[in-house]
Steps between C-alpha positions, in 0.01 A plus 500: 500500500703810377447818645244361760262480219334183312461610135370250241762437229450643133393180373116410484417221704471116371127519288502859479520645124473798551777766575544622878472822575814620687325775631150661543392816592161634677461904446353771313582527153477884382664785334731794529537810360829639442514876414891457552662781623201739463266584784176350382375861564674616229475152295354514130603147436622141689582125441296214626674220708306207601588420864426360877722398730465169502445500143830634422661236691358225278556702211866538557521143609383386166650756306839536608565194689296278265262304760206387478244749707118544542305849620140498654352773515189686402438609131217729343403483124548834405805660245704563815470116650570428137850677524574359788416123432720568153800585729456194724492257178786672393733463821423119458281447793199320507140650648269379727221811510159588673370696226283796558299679243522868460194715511597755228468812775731410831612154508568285632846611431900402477686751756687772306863584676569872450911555500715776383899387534589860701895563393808640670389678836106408421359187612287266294141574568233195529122523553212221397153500377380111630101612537307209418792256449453189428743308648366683841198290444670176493339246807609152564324251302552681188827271360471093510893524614465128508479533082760802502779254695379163304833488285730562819630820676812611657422838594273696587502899592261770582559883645358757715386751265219211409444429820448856573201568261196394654362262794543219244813491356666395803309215505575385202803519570513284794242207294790519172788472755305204702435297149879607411616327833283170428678494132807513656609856376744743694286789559618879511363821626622846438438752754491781252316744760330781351311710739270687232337156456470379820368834631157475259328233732702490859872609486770342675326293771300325259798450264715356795177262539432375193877425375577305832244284384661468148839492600433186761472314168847623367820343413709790351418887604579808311505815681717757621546625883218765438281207337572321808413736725209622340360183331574281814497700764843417637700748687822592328729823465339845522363580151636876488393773292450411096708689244305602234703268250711198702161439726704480760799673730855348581666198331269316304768234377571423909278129547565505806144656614350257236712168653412661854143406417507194378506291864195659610289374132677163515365494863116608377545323181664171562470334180679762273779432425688789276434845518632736248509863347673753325706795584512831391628838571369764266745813401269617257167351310746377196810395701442218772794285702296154502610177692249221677549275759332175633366294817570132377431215723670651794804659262535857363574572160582873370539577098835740364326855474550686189424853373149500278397756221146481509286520192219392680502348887131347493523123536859484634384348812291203279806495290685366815262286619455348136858427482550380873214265453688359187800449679304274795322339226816397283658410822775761474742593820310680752740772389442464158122529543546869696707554196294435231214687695732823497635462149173459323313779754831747381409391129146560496516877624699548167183415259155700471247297679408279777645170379810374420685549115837337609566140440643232761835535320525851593374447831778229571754717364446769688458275823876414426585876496452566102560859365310728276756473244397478134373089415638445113 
């Protein structure tokens, strides 16, 4: 049992044709708009990029890493679920949808992600529109996950911005994570906090209530020392005043205040058994020093930092959580997984978009400390 965790090998299982799925993800699928470095205030024009947390880690999955990955989620039959669906046949993964018919006037809808990428001294700006969502009217009962796992399962992830839309979502959560388990997939969770969302329908004391009951079903957790704090309810290092770019105050490539932590969820949370996030220290919105570190079966791990040029910093975190999951899955070094995380979340803040445009060469190259030089 490597890393403390029991994951099913690649191979499907003796009188099983079909394929299994390395990985599947449970979120909501939707879109963002990108006015780039123009305040949307000012914005005659944008790109679309399909996108979702937990989408973008099965995207890059299949796309970079070439696995074999699965997204549920909710889907409406309108031009803009049409968009959207294109994107996820074109990443390579395969859909299991609730479908939801749009009424022509105000839904129900897929969640539109408002972004501008700030530059120099201004920071990136995001805000949403998710009224009527669909995905916040996901309930348990509405995927036969029994179907969904029938060709075999490895993996199985969800996030906290789903769990954070509506009474629901958490809940389906916990049933896809439950049906995971009795398939015999790893399951992951990633804190990703967001107060905005939480703070529609009870704020942080709910939050802190329903992802203790999600996480108690969790092998691998995501999450920073604020997520921590704030997701779980854990007592860690003063959070000090944010900067209005970095987030944060002090050394943010120090683990120690994320490491410090990890004894007290290991002592709520028994059963996990790695922990992991990135690191980064923000100088201004297009120049980050990024490094990550990881909580593996009773070890620490901590990536080589490096100096980023961002083109665009939305989906770094996924990026690293796509590429650490590849590195468990592949049964890599515990080193070489924290690695691979960082090198392919340092990548993806290089390309427009949420999901990943790098391949697994690149990745591994830059793992081993490749260069920007010139490739002839």
């Amino acid at each position: 049992m490597k890393y403390g965790l029991n994951i099913n090998p690649a191979e499907p299982a003796r009188g099983i044709t079909d394929g299994v799925l390395d990985l599947v993800s449970l979120g909501a699928l939707n879109h963002r708009v990108d006015s780039g470095i123009v305040p949307f205030s000012k914005a005659t024009e944008w790109q679309v990029h399909p996108s979702g947390g937990e989408y973008n880690v099965a995207a890059n999955l299949s796309n970079c890493f070439r696995l074999r990955t699965g997204m549920v989620s909710a889907m409406v039959d309108y031009p803009i679920g049409q968009l959207i669906s294109e994107r996820v046949r074109l990443m390579g993964i395969t859909p299991f949808y609730k479908f939801f018919k749009h009424n022509g006037v105000n839904g129900p809808n897929m969640a539109t992600i408002y972004s501008d990428r700030g530059y120099g001294v201004r920071a990136p700006v995001v805000f949403y529109n998710r009224a009527n969502e669909a995905a916040a009217q996901l309930k348990p009962g509405d995927f036969d996950w029994k179907a969904i796992f029938s060709g075999g399962v490895r993996w199985f992830h969800s996030g906290g911005i789903f769990a954070a839309l509506s009474e629901t979502t958490g809940e389906v959560i916990i049933e896809g994570m439950q049906a995971a388990k009795a398939a015999g997939a790893v399951v992951s969770f990633d804190l990703n906090y967001r107060a905005k969302l939480w703070n529609i329908w009870g704020g942080q004391e709910k939050a802190v209530a329903v992802i203790h009951r999600i996480v108690q079903n969790v092998d691998v957790l995501v999450g920073n020392e604020e997520d921590l704090q704030l997701g779980l309810g854990i007592p860690g290092p003063e959070m000090k005043a944010k900067h209005a770019l970095s987030g944060t105050e002090g050394s943010k490539l120090d683990p120690s205040a994320f490491f410090g932590m990890i004894d007290q969820v290991i002592g709520k949370y028994p059963q996990i058994k790695v922990v992991a996030t990135t690191l980064r220290e923000v100088h201004s919105t297009n120049h980050h020093s990024w490094g990550a570190v990881a909580w593996i079966d009773g070890q620490t791990y901590q990536s080589p930092t490096c100096e980023l040029t961002i083109h665009d910093r939305v989906g770094g975190g996924d990026g690293f959580a796509a590429g650490f999951f590849y590195g468990l899955l592949a049964g890599e070094t515990e080193q070489e997984a924290v690695n691979l995380g960082w090198a392919h979340g340092a990548l993806l803040t290089t390309f427009p978009g949420d999901t990943t445009m790098a391949t697994v060469e690149q990745v591994r190259a830059f793992a081993k400390g490749g260069s920007a030089r010139i490739q002839r």
